[in-house]
C-alpha positions as CSV (number, residue, x, y, z in Angstrom):
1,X,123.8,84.4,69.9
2,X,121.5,83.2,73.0
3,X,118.2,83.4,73.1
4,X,116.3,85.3,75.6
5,X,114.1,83.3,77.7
6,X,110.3,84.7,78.3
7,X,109.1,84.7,81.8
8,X,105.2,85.1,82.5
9,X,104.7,87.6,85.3
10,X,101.6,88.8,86.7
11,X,101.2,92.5,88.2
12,X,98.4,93.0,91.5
13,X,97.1,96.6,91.3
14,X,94.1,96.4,94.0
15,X,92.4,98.6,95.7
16,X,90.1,99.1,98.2
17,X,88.2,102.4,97.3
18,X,90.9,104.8,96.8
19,X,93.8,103.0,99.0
20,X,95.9,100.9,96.4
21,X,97.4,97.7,98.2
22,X,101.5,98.0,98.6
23,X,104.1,97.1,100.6
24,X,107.7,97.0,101.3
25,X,110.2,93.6,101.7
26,X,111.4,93.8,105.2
27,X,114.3,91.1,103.8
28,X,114.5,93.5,100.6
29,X,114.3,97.4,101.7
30,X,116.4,98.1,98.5
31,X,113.8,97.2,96.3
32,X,111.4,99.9,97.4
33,X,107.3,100.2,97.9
34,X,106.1,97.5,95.5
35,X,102.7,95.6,94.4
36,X,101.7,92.0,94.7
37,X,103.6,90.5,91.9
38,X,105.0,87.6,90.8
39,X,106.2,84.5,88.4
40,X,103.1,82.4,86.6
41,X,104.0,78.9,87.0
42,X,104.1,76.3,84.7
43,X,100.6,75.3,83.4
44,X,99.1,77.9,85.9
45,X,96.8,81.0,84.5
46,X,98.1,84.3,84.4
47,X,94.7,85.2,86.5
48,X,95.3,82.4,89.1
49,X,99.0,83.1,89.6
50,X,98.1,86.7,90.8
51,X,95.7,85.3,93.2
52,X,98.3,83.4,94.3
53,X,100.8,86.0,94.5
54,X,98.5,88.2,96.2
55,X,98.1,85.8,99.5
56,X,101.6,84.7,98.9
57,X,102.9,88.4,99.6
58,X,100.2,89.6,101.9
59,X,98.2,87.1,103.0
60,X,95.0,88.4,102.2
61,X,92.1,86.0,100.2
62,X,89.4,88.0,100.0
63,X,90.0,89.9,96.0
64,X,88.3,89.7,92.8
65,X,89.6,90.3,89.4
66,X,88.0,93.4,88.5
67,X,90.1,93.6,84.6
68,X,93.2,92.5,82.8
69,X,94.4,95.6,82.2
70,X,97.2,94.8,80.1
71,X,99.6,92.6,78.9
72,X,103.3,94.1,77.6
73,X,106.8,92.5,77.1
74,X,109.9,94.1,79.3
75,X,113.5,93.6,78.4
76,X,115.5,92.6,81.8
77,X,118.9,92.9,80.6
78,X,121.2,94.4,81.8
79,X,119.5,92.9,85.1
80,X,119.1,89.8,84.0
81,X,119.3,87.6,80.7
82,X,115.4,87.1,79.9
83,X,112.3,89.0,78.7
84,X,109.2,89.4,80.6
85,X,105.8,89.0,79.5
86,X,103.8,91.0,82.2
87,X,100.0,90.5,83.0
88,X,98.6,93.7,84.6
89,X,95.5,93.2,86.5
90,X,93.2,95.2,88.5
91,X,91.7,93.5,91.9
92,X,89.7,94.6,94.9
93,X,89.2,94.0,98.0
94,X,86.3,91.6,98.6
């Protein structure tokens, strides 16, 4: 039996007024209109790893972490063999 490996993820939901940020991979079309997201490194806070994700992704800076909003655990398979612990936070525009 193999074990599931847990993969830290944080989740960008930020807004600027009413507009929520999104966007689309022009490498990626497939995979739809999406939010910053992405993997928490190694030693690297959930709350720093969306910033990073954030400029990563769009390039912008200027957010502030308005609220964790949540933190839940998704089962990949049949996608891929691991589990995702997924930090939600809520951002705006600065």
């Amino acid at each position: 039996m193999s074990t599931q490996p847990l993969i830290k993820k944080a989740i960008a939901y930020v807004t600027n007024k009413d507009k929520l940020m999104v966007f689309t991979h022009t490498d990626f079309p497939e995979a739809g209109v999406q939010v910053p997201a992405g993997t928490v490194e190694e030693s690297e806070e959930p709350s720093d790893a969306v910033l990073r994700e954030i400029y990563e992704e769009s390039g912008v800076k200027g957010v502030r972490i308005i609220e964790l909003l949540g933190i839940y655990q998704y089962n990949m398979t049949p996608y891929r063999n691991e589990i995702q612990e997924r930090y939600v936070y809520h951002l705006e525009l600065t």
